[in-house]
C-alpha positions as CSV (number, residue, x, y, z in Angstrom):
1,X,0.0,0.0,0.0
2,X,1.3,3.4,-0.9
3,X,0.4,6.4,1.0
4,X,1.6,10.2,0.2
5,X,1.6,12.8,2.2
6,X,3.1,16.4,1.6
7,X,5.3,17.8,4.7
8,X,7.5,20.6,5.5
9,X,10.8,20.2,7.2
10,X,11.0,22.8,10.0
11,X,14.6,24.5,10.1
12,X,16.5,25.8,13.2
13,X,19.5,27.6,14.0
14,X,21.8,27.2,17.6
15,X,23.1,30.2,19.5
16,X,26.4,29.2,17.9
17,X,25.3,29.2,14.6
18,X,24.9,25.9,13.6
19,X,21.3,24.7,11.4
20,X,19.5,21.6,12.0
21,X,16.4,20.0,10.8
22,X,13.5,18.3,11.4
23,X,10.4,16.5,9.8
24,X,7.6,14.7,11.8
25,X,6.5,12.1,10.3
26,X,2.5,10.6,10.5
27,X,2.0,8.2,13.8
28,X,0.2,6.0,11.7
29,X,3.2,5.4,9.7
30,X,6.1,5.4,12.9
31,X,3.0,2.2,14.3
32,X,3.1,0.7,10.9
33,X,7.3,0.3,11.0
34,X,6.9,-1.3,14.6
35,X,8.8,2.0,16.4
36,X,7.9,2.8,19.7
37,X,9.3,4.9,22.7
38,X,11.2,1.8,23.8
39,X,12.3,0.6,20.9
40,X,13.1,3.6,18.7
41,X,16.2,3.3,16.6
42,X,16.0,3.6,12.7
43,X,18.3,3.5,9.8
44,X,18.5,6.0,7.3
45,X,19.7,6.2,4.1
46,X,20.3,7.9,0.9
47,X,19.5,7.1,-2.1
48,X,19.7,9.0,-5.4
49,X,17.0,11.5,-4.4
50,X,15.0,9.4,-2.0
51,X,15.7,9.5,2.2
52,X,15.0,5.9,3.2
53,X,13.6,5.3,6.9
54,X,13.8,1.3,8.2
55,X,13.2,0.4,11.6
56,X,16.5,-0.8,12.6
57,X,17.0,-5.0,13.4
């Protein structure tokens, strides 16, 4: 099943001056992958132009 969703990635800067990111992602799909508070580690990857999310095993 393939599910869309459009989403903005939210952009922050430290007091030193250093940028970071961030993107929150549906529940529904973080439920789906089997991620929860206890059990929260991912893998990422990229690929071409695609950012990959697993849940890590």
């Amino acid at each position: 099943m393939k599910e869309e969703r459009n989403l903005k990635i939210s952009f922050t800067k430290s007091g030193s001056g250093s940028e970071s990111t961030r993107v929150s992602l549906p529940i529904k799909w973080i439920r789906e992958l089997g991620i929860t508070p206890d059990d929260r580690e991912v893998e990422v990857t990229l690929e071409d132009d695609k950012i990959i999310i697993s849940k890590k095993k």
